[in-house]
N, C-alpha and C positions, 0 to 999 in steps of 0.2 A: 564561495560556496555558502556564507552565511545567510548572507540574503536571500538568496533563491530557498535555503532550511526556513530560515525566518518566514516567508512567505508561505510555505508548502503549512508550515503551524497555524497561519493565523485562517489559513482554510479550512484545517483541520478544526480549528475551532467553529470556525462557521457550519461548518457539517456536523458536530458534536451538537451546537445550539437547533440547527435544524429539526436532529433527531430526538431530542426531547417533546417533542411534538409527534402525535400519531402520524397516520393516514397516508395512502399512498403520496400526495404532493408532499407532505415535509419527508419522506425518506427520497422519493428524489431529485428536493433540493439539497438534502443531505449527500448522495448520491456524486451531485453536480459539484457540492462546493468541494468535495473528497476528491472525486478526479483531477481540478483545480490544483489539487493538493499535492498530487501526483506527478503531475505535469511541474510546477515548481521543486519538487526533490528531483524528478526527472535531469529536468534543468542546471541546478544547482550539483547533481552528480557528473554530467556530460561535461560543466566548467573546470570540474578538477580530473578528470579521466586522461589516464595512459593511452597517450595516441598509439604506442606500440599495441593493445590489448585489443578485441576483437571481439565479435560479436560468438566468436565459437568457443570461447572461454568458461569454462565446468560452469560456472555461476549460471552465466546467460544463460548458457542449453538446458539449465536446469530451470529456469524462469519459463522458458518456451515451450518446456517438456508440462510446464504446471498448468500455463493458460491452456495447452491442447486438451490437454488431461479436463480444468476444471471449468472453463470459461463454456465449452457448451452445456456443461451439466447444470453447470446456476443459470445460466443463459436460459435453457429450456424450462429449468423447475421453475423460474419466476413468470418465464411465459405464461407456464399452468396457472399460475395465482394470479396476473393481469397479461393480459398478450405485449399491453405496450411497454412493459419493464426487458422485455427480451433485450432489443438491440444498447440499451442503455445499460444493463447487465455485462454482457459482451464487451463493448465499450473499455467501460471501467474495470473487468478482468484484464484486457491489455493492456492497458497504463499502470493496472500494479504490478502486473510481470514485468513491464519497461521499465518499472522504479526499481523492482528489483534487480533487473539485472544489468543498469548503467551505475548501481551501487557495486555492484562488481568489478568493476570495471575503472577503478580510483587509480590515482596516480600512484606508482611506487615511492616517489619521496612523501608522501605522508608515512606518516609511521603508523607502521604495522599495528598497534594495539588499536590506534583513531578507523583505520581502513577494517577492522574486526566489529567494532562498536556497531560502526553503520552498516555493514552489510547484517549483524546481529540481529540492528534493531528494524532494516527492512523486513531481513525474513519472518521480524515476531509482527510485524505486519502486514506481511501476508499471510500469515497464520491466523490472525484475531479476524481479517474481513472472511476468510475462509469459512469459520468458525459461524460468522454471524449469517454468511452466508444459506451456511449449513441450516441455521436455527429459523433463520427467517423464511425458507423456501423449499427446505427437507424437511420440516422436524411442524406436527400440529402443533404440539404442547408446547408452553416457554418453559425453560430448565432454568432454575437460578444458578445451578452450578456453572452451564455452558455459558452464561450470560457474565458470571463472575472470570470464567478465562477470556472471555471476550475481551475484557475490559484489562484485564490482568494483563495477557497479551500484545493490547492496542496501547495500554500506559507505558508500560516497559520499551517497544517497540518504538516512541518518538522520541523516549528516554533516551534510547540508545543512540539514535542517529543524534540527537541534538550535542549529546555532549562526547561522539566521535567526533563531530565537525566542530565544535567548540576545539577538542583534540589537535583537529587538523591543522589548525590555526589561520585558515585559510578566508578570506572575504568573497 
């Protein structure tokens, strides 16, 4: 599981670097390396997952209940602001619902506080792209405040997962 964390960071970072840069192209290369991002926690979650646990498990339905809920609403409001951000919007709502909810989905022999960590630190990261969501494709005005839970959210949130899976003890 470390590796597949390890990787999903150093995307994370590539998507951080991206976004430092304006303009439609660096948010969705930022976009791109995040999904990336995704797709490796993904990964790294499904290696240590309870074959016994299922896809209908509180967490999952609650992941699924989120992309239904949020993935057409940013989907459409970024359409409004470029058309061709919709399906790549979309896209990467599913791979954070999926990140979150195969963080669910951990093995029972890790211990319980490492299996809290990282499903903590998914949810505060789906909470901060939410968030930026929200700012980037609802909201005219930048808010420093929403901009500072952004960040507050997205820090804590890889926090968490890195050092439940450091926790987990798990490769």
């Amino acid at each position: 599981m470390r590796r597949g964390t390890l990787a999903a960071q150093a995307f994370s970072w590539g998507g951080d670097v991206a976004l430092l840069n304006s303009g439609r192209r660096a948010f969705l290369c930022g976009v791109g390396a995040f999904f990336a991002a995704h797709v490796g926690y993904i990964s790294a979650f499904l290696s240590a997952r309870d074959r016994d646990r299922t896809i209908s498990n509180p967490g999952a339905t609650a992941a699924v209940a989120s992309w239904l809920l949020l993935a057409p609403v940013m989907s459409v409001a970024a359409g409004r602001r470029d058309p061709r951000l919709r399906l790549p919007i979309a896209l990467y709502a599913g791979a954070l619902a999926s990140m979150f909810a195969t963080s669910t989905m951990l093995n029972r022999d890790i211990p319980t506080a490492a299996r809290r960590r990282i499903v903590s630190g998914s949810s505060l990261f789906l909470l901060s792209d939410t968030l930026l969501g929200i700012r980037e494709f609802l909201l005219d005005d930048d808010s420093p405040m929403l901009d500072s839970a952004v960040m507050a959210t997205y820090t804590a949130g890889q926090w968490l997962i890195a050092d439940g899976v450091k926790a987990a003890g798990r490769t």
